[in-house]
Kinemage of the C-alpha trace (Angstrom):
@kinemage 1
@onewidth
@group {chain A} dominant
@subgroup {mainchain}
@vectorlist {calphas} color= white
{ca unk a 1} P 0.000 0.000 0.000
{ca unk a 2} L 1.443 3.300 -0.913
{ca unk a 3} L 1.966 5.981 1.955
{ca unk a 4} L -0.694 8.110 0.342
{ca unk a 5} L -3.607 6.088 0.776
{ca unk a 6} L -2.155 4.230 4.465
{ca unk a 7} L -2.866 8.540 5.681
{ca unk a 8} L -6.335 8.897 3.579
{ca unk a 9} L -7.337 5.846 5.359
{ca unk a 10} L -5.586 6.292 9.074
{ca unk a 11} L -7.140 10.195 8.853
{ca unk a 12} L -10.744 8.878 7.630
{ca unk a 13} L -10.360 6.611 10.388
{ca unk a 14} L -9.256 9.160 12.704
{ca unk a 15} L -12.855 11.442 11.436
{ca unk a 16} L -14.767 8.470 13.024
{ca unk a 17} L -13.245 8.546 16.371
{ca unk a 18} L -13.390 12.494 16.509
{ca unk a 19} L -16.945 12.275 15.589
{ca unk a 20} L -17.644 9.441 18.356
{ca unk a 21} L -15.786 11.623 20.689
{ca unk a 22} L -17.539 14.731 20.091
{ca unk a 23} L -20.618 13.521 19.981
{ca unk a 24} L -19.889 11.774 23.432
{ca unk a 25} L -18.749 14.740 24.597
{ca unk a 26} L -21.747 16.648 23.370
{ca unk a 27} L -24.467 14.220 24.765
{ca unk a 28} L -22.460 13.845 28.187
{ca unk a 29} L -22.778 17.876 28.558
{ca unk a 30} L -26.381 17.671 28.005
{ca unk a 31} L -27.100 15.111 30.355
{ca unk a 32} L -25.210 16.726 33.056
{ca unk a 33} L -27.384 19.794 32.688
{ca unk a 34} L -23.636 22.070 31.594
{ca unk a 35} L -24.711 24.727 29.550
{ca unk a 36} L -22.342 27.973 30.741
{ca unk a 37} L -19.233 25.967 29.916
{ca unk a 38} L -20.318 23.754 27.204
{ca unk a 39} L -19.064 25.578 24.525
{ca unk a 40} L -15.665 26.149 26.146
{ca unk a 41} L -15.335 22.463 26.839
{ca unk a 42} L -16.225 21.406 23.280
{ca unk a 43} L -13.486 23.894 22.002
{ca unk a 44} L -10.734 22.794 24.181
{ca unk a 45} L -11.828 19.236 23.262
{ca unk a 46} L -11.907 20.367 19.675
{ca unk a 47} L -7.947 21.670 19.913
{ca unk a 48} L -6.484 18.344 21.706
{ca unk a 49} L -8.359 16.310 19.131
{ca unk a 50} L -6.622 18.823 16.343
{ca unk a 51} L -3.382 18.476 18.016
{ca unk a 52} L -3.521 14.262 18.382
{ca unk a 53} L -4.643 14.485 14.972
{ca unk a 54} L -1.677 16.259 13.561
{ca unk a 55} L 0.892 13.699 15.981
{ca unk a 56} L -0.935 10.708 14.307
{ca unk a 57} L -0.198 12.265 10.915
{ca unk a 58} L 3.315 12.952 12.079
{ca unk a 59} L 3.562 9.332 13.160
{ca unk a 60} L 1.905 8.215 9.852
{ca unk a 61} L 3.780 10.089 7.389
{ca unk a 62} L 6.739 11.813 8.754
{ca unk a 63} L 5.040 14.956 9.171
{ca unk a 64} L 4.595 15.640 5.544
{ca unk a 65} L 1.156 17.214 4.736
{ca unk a 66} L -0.861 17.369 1.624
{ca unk a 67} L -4.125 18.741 1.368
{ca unk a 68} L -6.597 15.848 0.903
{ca unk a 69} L -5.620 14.635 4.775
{ca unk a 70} L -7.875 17.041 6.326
{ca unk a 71} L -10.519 16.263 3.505
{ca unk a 72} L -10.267 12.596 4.467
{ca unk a 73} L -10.914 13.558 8.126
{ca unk a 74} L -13.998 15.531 7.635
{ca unk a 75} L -15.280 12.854 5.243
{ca unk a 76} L -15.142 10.785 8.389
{ca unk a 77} L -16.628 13.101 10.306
{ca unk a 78} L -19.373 13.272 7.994
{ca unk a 79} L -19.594 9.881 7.672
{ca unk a 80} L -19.767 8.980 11.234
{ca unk a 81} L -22.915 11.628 11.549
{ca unk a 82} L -24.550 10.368 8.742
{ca unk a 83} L -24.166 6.138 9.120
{ca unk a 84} L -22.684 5.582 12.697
{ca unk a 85} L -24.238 8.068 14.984
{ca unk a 86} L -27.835 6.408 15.744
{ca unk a 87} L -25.622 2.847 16.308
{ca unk a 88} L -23.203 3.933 18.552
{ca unk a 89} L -26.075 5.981 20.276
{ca unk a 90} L -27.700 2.956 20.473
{ca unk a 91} L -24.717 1.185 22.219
{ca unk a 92} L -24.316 3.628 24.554
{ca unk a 93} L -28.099 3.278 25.467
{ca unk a 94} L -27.798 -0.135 26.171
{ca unk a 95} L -24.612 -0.270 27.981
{ca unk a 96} L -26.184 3.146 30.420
{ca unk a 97} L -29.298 1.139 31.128
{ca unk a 98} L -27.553 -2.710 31.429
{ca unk a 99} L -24.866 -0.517 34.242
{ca unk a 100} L -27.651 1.464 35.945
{ca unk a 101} L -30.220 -1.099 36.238
């Protein structure tokens, strides 16, 4: 496999677990009733995601950048809102009320 596609894949991948996280991190600030500091929490979450994101890409490919890494991340962004969201939603349902009950 050629370097190129091992970083679309590893940042697409990458989109998925941002979008699981923030989306975690989203619903667990609603349930706890945080609304003054919600957006401040997202952000900060949103910069250590950008920052492990750019380390993984250093990892991945030496810390050479081209433009269609950040494209593959948002893909997988988009793709976790679009396909994943109502499963692992779902999951996390079933795991809260299998714990709590």
């Amino acid at each position: 496999m050629s370097a190129q596609l091992v970083s679309i894949i590893v940042m697409f991948m990458s989109g998925i677990a941002v979008g699981v996280i923030i989306d975690l991190v989203r619903v667990t600030l609603h349930g706890l009733g945080i609304h003054r500091i919600a957006f401040l929490l997202e952000w900060f979450i949103w910069l250590v995601l950008g920052i492990g994101t750019f380390t993984l890409l250093f990892f991945v490919k030496g810390g050479g950048w081209r433009a269609v890494d950040p494209m593959a991340q948002i893909l997988g962004i988009f793709t976790y809102e679009l396909l994943f969201q109502k499963i692992f939603r779902l999951i996390g349902r079933v795991l809260v009320n299998s714990i709590i009950k």
